[in-house]
N, C-alpha and C positions, 0 to 999 in steps of 0.2 A: 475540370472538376472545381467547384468552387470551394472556397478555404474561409473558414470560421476564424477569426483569431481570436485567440483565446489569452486575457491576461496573465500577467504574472500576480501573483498573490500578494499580497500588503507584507510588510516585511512583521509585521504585528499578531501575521495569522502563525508564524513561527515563531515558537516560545519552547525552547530546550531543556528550559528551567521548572515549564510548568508541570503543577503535579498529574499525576496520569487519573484519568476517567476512569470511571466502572468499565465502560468500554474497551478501552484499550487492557485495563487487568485481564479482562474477560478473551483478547483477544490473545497476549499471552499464555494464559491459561493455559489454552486449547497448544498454542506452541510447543507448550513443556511436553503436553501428553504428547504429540509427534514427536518431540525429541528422545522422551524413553523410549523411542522405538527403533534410533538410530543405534548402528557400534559405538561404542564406546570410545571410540577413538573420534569419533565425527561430534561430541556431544558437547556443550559448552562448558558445560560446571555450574554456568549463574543459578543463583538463586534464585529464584523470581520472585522470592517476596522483599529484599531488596531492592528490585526498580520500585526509586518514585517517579522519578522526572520523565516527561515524554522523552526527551533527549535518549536516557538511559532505554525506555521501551523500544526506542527505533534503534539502536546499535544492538538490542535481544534480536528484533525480529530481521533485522540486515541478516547476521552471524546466521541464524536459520534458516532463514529464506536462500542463502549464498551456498548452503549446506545442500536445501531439499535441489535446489534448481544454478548448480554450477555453471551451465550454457547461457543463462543469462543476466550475469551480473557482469553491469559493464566495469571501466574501471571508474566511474564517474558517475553515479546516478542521478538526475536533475530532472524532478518529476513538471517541475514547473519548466525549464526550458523545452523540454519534450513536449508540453500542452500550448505550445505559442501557437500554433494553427493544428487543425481539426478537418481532414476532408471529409466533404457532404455528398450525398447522391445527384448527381444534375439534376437541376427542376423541382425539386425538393426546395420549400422554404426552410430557412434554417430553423426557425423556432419549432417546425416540426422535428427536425432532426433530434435537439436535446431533450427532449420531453422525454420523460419516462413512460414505456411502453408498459402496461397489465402483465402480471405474471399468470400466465396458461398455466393447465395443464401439459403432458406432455402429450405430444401428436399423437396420434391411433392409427 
């Protein structure tokens, strides 16, 4: 199987400090309503209009994410050393491989 390597990220594209995007509130948001849906014991307390910082948005959506899906959070998550290589289908160019495929319908 042939292996894609895939860089590490610029240390620049990490900013803990920056303020959070529409996006990420957005993606928050959505967090909170799953979280009113946990016990109360499983729930964080954050506020969520308090996160500014991405920083602050990734330890919300850690704490949740660790909540909804406890099998897999490791004790170390390192999303960039995990993407240092990428296996491809034999005989497949790679540039096919990354390309984003059309979203279908679903099968019939």
């Amino acid at each position: 199987m042939a292996v894609i390597k895939v860089p590490k990220p610029p240390r620049s594209a990490i900013n803990k400090d920056r303020l959070i995007s529409s996006l990420l509130k957005s993606q928050i948001a959505h967090l909170q309503e799953v979280e009113k849906q946990l016990p109360p014991e499983q729930r964080t307390g954050v506020d969520i209009n308090s996160i500014k910082t991405e920083g602050q948005a990734a330890e919300y959506i850690r704490e949740i994410t660790a909540v909804l899906h406890p099998q897999a959070v490791p004790e170390r998550f390192d999303i960039a050393a995990q993407a240092e290589s990428v296996p491809v289908k034999p005989g497949t160019p790679a540039d096919k491989q990354i390309q984003s495929q059309p979203k279908t319908g679903p099968k019939q």
